[in-house]
PALUMVO-636382 format. One record per residue (C-alpha): residue in three letters; chain; x, y, z. Coordinates in nm, 3 decimals, always signed. Layout:
N
+--------+--------+---------+---------+---------+
: residu : chaine :       u :       v :       w :
+--------+--------+---------+---------+---------+
:    ALA :      A :       X :       Y :       Z :
...
+--------+--------+---------+---------+---------+
***
This chain:
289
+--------+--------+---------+---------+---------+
: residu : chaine :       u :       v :       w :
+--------+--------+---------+---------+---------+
:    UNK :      A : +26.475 :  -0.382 : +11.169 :
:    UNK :      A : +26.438 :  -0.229 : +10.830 :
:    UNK :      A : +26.631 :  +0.092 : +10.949 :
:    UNK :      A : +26.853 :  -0.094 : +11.090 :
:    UNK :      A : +26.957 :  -0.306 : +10.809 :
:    UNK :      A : +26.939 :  +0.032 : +10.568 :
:    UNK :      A : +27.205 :  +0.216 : +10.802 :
:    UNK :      A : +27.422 :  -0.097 : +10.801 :
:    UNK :      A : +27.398 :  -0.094 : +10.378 :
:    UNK :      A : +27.433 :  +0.304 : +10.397 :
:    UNK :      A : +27.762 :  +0.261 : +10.535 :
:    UNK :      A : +27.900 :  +0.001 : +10.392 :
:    UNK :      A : +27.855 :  +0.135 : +10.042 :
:    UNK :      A : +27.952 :  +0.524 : +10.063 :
:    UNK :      A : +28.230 :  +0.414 : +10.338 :
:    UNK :      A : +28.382 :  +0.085 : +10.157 :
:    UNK :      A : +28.321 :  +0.241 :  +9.841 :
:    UNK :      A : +28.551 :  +0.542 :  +9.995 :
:    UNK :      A : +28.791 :  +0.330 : +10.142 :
:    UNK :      A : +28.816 :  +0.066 :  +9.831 :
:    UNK :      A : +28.956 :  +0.373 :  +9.562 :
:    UNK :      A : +29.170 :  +0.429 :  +9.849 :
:    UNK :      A : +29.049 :  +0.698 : +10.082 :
:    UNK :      A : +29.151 :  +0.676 : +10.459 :
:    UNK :      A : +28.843 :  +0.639 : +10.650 :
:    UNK :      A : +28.939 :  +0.793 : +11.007 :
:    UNK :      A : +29.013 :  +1.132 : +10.780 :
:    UNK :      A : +28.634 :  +1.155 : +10.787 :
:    UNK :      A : +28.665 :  +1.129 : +11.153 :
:    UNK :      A : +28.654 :  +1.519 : +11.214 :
:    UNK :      A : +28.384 :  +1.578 : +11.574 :
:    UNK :      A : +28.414 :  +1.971 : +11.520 :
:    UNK :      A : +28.278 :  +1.962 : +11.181 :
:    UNK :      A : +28.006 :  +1.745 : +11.331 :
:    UNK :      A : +27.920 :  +1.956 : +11.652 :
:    UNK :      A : +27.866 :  +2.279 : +11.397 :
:    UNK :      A : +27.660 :  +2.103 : +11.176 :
:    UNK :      A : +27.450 :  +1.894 : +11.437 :
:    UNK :      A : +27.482 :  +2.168 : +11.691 :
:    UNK :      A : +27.319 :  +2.428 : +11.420 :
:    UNK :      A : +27.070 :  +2.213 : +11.289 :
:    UNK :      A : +26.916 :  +2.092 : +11.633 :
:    UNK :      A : +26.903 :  +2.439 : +11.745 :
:    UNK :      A : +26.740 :  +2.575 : +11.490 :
:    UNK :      A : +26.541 :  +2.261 : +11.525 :
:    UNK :      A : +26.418 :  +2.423 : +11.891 :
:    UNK :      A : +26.347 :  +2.720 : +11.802 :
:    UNK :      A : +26.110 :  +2.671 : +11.499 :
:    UNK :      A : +25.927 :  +2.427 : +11.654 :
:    UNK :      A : +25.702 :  +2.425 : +11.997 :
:    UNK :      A : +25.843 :  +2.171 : +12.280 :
:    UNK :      A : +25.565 :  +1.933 : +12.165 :
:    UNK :      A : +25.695 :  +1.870 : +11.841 :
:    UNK :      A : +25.992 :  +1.842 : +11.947 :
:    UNK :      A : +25.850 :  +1.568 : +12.226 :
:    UNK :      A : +25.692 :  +1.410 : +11.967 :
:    UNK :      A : +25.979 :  +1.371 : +11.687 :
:    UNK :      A : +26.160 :  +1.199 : +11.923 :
:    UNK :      A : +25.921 :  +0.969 : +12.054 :
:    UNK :      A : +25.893 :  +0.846 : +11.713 :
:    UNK :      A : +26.261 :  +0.744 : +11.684 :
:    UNK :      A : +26.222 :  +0.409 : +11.883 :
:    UNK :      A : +25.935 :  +0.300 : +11.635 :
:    UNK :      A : +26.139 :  +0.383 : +11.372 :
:    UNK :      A : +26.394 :  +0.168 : +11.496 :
:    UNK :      A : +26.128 :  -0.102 : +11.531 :
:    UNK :      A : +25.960 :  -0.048 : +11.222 :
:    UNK :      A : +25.628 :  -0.067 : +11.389 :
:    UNK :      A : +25.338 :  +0.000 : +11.236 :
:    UNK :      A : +24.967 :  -0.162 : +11.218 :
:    UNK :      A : +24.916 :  -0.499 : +11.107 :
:    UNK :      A : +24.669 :  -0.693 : +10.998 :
:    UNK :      A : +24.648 :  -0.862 : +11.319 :
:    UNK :      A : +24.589 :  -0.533 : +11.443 :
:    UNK :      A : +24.316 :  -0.423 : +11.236 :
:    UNK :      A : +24.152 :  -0.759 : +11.330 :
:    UNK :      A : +24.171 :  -0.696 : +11.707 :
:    UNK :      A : +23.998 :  -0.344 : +11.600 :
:    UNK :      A : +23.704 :  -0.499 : +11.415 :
:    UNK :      A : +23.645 :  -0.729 : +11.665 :
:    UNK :      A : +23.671 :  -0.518 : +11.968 :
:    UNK :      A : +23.378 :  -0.314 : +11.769 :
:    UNK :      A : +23.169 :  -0.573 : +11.694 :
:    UNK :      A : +23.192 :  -0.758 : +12.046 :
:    UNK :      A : +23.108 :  -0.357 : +12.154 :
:    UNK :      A : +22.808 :  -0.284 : +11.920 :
:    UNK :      A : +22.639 :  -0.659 : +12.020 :
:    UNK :      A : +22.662 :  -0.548 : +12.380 :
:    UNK :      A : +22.523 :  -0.224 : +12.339 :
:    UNK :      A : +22.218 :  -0.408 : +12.070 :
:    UNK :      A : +22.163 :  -0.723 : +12.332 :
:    UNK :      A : +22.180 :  -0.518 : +12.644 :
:    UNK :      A : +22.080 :  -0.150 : +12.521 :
:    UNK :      A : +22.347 :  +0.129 : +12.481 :
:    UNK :      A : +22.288 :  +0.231 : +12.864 :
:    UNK :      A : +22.483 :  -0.114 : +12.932 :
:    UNK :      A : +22.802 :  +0.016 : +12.743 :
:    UNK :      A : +22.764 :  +0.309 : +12.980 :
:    UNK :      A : +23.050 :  +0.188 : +13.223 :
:    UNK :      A : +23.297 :  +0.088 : +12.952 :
:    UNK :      A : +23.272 :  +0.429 : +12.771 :
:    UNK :      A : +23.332 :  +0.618 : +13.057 :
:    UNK :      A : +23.580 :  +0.379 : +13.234 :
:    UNK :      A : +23.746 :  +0.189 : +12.968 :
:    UNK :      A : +24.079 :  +0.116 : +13.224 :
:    UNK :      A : +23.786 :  -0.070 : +13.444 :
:    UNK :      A : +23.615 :  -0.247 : +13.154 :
:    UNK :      A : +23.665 :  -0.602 : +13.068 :
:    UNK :      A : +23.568 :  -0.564 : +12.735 :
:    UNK :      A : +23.859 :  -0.287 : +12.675 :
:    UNK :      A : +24.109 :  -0.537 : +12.860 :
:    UNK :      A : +24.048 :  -0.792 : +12.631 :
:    UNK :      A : +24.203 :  -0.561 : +12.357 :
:    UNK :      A : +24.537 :  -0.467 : +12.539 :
:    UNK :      A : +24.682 :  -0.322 : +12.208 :
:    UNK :      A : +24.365 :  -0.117 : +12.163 :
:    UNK :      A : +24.368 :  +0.005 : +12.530 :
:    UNK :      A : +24.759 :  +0.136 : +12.500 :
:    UNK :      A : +24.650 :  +0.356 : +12.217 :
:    UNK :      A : +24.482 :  +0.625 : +12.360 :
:    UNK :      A : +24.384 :  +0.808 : +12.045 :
:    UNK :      A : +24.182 :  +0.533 : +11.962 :
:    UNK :      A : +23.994 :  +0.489 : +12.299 :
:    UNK :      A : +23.925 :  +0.854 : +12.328 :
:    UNK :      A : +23.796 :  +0.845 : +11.989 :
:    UNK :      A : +23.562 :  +0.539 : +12.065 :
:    UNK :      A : +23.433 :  +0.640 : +12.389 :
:    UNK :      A : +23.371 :  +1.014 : +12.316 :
:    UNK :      A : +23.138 :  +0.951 : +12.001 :
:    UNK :      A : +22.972 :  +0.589 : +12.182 :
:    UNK :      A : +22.928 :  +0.842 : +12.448 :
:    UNK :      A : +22.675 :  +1.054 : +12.206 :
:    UNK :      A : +22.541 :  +0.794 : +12.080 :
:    UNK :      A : +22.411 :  +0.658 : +12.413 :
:    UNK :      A : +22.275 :  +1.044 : +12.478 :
:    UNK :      A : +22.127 :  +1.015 : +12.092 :
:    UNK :      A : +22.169 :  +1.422 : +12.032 :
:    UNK :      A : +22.316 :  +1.350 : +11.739 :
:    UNK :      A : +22.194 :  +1.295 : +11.384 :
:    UNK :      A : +22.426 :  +1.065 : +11.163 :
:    UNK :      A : +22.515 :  +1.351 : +10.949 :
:    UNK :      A : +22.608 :  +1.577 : +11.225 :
:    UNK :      A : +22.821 :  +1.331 : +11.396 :
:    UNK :      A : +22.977 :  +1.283 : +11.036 :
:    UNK :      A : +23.091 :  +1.589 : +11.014 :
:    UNK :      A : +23.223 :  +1.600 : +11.380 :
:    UNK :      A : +23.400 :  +1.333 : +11.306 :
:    UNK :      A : +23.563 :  +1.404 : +10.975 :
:    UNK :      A : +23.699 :  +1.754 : +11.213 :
:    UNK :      A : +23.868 :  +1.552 : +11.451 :
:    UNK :      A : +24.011 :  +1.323 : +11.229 :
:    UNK :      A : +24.163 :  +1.581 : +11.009 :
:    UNK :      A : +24.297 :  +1.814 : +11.279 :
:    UNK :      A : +24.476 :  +1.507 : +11.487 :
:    UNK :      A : +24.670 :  +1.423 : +11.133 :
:    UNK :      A : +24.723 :  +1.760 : +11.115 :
:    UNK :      A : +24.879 :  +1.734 : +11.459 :
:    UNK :      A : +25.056 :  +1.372 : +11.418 :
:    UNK :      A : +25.205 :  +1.506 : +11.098 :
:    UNK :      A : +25.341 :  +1.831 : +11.255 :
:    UNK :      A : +25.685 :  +1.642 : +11.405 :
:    UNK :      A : +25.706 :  +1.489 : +11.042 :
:    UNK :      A : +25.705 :  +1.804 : +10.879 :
:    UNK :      A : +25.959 :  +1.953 : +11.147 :
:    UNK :      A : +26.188 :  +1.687 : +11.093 :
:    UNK :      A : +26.170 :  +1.764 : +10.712 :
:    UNK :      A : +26.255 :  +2.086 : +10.727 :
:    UNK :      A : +26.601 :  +2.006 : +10.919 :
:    UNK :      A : +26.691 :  +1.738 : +10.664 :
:    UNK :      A : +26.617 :  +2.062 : +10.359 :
:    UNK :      A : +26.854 :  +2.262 : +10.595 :
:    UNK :      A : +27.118 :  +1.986 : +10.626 :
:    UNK :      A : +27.342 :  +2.079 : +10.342 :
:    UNK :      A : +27.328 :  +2.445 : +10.401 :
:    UNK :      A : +27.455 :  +2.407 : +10.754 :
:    UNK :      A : +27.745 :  +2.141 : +10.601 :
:    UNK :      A : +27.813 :  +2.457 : +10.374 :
:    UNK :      A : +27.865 :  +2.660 : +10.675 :
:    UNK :      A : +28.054 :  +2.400 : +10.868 :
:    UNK :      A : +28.282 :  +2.393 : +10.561 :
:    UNK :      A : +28.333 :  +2.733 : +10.504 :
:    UNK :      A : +28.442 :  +2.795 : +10.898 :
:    UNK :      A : +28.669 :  +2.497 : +10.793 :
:    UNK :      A : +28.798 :  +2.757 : +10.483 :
:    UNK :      A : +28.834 :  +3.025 : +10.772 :
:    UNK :      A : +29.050 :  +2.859 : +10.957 :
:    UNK :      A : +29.248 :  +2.736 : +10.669 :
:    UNK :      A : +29.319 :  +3.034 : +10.540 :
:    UNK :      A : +29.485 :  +3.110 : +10.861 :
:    UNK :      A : +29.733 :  +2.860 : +10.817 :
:    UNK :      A : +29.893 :  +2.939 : +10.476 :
:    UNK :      A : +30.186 :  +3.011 : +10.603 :
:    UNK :      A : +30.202 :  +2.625 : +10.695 :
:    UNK :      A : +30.335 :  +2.322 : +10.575 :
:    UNK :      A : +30.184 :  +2.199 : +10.270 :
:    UNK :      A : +30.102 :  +1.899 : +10.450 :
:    UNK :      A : +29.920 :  +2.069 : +10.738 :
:    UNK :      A : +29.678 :  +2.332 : +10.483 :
:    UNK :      A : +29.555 :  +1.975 : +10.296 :
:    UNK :      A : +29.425 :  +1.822 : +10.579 :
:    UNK :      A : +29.274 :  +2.131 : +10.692 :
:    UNK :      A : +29.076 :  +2.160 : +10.354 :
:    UNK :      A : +28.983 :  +1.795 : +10.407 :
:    UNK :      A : +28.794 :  +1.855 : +10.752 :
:    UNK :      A : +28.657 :  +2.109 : +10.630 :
:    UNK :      A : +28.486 :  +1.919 : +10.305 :
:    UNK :      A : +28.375 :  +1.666 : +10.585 :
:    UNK :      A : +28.122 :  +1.921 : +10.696 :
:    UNK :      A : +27.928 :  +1.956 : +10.327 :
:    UNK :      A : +27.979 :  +1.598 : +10.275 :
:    UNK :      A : +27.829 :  +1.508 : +10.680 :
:    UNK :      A : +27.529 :  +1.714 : +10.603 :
:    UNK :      A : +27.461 :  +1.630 : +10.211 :
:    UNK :      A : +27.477 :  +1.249 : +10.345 :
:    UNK :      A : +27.301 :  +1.302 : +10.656 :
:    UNK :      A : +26.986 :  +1.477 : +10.487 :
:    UNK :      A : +26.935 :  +1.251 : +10.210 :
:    UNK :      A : +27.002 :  +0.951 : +10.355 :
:    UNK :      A : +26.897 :  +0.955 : +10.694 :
:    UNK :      A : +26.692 :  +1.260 : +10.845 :
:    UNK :      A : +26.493 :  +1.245 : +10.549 :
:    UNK :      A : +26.360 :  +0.900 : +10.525 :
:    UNK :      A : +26.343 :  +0.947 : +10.883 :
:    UNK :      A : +26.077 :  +1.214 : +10.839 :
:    UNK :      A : +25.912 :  +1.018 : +10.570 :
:    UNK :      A : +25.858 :  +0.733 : +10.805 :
:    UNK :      A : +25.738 :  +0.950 : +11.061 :
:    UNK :      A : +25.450 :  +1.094 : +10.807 :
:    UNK :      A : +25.391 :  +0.720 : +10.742 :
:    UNK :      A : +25.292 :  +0.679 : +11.104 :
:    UNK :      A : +25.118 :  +0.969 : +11.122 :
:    UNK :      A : +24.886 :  +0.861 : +10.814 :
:    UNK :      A : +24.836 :  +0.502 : +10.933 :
:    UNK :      A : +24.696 :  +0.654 : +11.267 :
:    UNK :      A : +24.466 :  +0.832 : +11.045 :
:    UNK :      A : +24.305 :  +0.532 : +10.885 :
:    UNK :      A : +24.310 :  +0.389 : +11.232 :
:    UNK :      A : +24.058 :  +0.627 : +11.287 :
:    UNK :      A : +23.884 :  +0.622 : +10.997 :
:    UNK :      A : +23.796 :  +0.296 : +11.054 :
:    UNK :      A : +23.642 :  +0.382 : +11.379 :
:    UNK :      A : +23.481 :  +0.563 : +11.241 :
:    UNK :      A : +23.320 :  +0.432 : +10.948 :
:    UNK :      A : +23.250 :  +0.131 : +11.205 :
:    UNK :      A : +23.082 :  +0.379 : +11.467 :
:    UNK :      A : +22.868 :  +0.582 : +11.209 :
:    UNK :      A : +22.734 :  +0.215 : +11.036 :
:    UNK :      A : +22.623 :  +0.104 : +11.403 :
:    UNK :      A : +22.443 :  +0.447 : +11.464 :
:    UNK :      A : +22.273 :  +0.490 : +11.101 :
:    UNK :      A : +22.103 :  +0.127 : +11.221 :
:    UNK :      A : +22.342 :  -0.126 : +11.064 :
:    UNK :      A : +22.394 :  -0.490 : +11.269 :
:    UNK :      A : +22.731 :  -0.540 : +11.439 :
:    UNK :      A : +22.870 :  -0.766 : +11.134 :
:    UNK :      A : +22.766 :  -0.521 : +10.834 :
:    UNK :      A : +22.901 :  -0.199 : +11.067 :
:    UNK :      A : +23.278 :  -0.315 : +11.098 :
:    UNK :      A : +23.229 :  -0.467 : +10.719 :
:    UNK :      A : +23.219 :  -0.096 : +10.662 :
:    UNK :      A : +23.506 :  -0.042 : +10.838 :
:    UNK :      A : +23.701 :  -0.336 : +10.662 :
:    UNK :      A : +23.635 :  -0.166 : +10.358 :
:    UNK :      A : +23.838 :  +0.190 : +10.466 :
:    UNK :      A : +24.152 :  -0.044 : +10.508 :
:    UNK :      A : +24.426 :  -0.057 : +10.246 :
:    UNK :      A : +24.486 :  -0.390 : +10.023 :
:    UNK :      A : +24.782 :  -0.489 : +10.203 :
:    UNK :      A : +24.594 :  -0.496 : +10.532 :
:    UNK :      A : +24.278 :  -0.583 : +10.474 :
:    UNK :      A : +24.166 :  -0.884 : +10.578 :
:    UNK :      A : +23.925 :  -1.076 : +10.359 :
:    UNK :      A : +23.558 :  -1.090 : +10.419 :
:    UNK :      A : +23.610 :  -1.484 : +10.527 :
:    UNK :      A : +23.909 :  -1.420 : +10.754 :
:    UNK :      A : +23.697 :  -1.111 : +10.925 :
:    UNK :      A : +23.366 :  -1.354 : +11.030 :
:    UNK :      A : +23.644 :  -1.627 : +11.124 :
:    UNK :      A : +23.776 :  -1.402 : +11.355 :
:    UNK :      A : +23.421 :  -1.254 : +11.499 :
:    UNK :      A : +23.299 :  -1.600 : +11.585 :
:    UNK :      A : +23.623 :  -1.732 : +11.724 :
:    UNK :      A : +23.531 :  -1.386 : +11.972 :
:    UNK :      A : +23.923 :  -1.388 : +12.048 :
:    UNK :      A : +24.175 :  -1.146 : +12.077 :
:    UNK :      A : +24.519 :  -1.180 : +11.819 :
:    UNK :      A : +24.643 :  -0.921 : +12.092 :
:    UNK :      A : +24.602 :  -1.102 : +12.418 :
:    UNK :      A : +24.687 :  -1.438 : +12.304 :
+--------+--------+---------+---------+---------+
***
């Protein structure tokens, strides 16, 4: 919604302001000028970046369009998924959380957390390092530092389509330079014109600078600074995991092991210590309600 609402004020204010000191809007109306400049910029798009970047920059357009991002709710869902998981496996012994580790789709636990279940980062992530600590081969330090690796190389990977789509929005207003100066080119082909005919000519061609200058600053770039956004909050997604997983398996109880995890979560999300047991003893999911 927030994108939505920016693009409508993005408009309104370079376009009215444009039309109110008396420009004619469909002069900016010029789809050659736009074909060079998007035309140039996507393809060099392609081939700087591998077909999973690309995949993944625009899977990240919807979300940007729905502004959706983790929320408190969320976070609550994760915390209690963990400690309804870490009372099984202290109750029932860590060979009972065998069959939801390995077959989370199956599990009932899992489906009680549909949100957590869609994100398969997150699963993966839970069941691979449950998974040693039901074969117990691994110290707490060790699986510290195994952890620490994963998380930093999957931000490195979330944050790759981010960086890509940077990159296009630096090379924006060089490609509106070249759209423009083909727009001289032709131009200066026409000087033996009407008067009439060489202005407009010069006009398109200004369209192109202007089309990428606005485009870069104004759209591709936020865009990419959104997408960095997501890639970061998937990052403390995980570190939550696991500074919940690595309480439970240095000996903690279930409460005090996703109390550490509350405390990796930002101010804005974080939910207090009150609203956190509230939630563990209503044993209920914000998700599936």
């Amino acid at each position: 919604m927030k994108a939505i609402i920016g693009t409508i004020i993005i408009f309104a204010s370079v376009l009215g302001g444009f039309a109110a000191q008396g420009g004619h809007i469909i002069s900016l109306w010029q789809p050659f000028e736009f074909i060079i400049l998007i035309g140039a910029a996507f393809g060099g798009f392609l081939i700087s970046n591998p077909m999973s970047v690309v995949a993944q920059s625009f899977k990240a357009v919807p979300r940007l369009f729905s502004g959706k991002t983790y929320s408190q709710d969320d976070y609550l869902d994760v915390l209690g998924f963990m400690y309804e998981l870490f009372v099984k496996a202290r109750k029932e012994g860590l060979m009972a959380i065998e069959s939801d580790i390995e077959e989370p789709e199956e599990s009932p636990l899992f489906q009680k957390y549909p949100k957590i279940l869609e994100n398969h980062h997150a699963v993966e992530f839970v069941c691979d390092y449950m998974r040693l600590a039901v074969s117990g081969s691994m110290n707490p330090f060790e699986l510290d530092n195994l952890m620490d690796i994963e998380i930093n190389t999957h931000h490195h990977e979330a944050a790759a389509a981010a960086h890509a789509v940077q990159r296009v929005s630096d090379g924006l207003p060089a490609f509106g330079i070249v759209a423009a100066v083909l727009g001289i080119v032709h131009t200066m082909a026409a000087l033996d014109g009407p008067l009439e005919e060489i202005g407009k000519l010069v006009a398109a061609a200004l369209v192109g600078t202007f089309t990428g200058i606005l485009g870069a600053y104004a759209f591709v770039g936020p865009m990419a600074v959104f997408m960095e956004r997501l890639a970061d909050e998937e990052t403390r997604l995980l570190s939550c995991l696991r500074a919940c997983i690595l309480a439970n398996f240095q000996g903690y109880n279930p409460q005090m092991a996703v109390e550490f995890g509350r405390k990796t979560m930002t101010a804005e999300l974080r939910p207090s210590f009150i609203e956190l047991e509230e939630h563990l003893r209503g044993g209920g999911s914000s998700s599936a309600a």
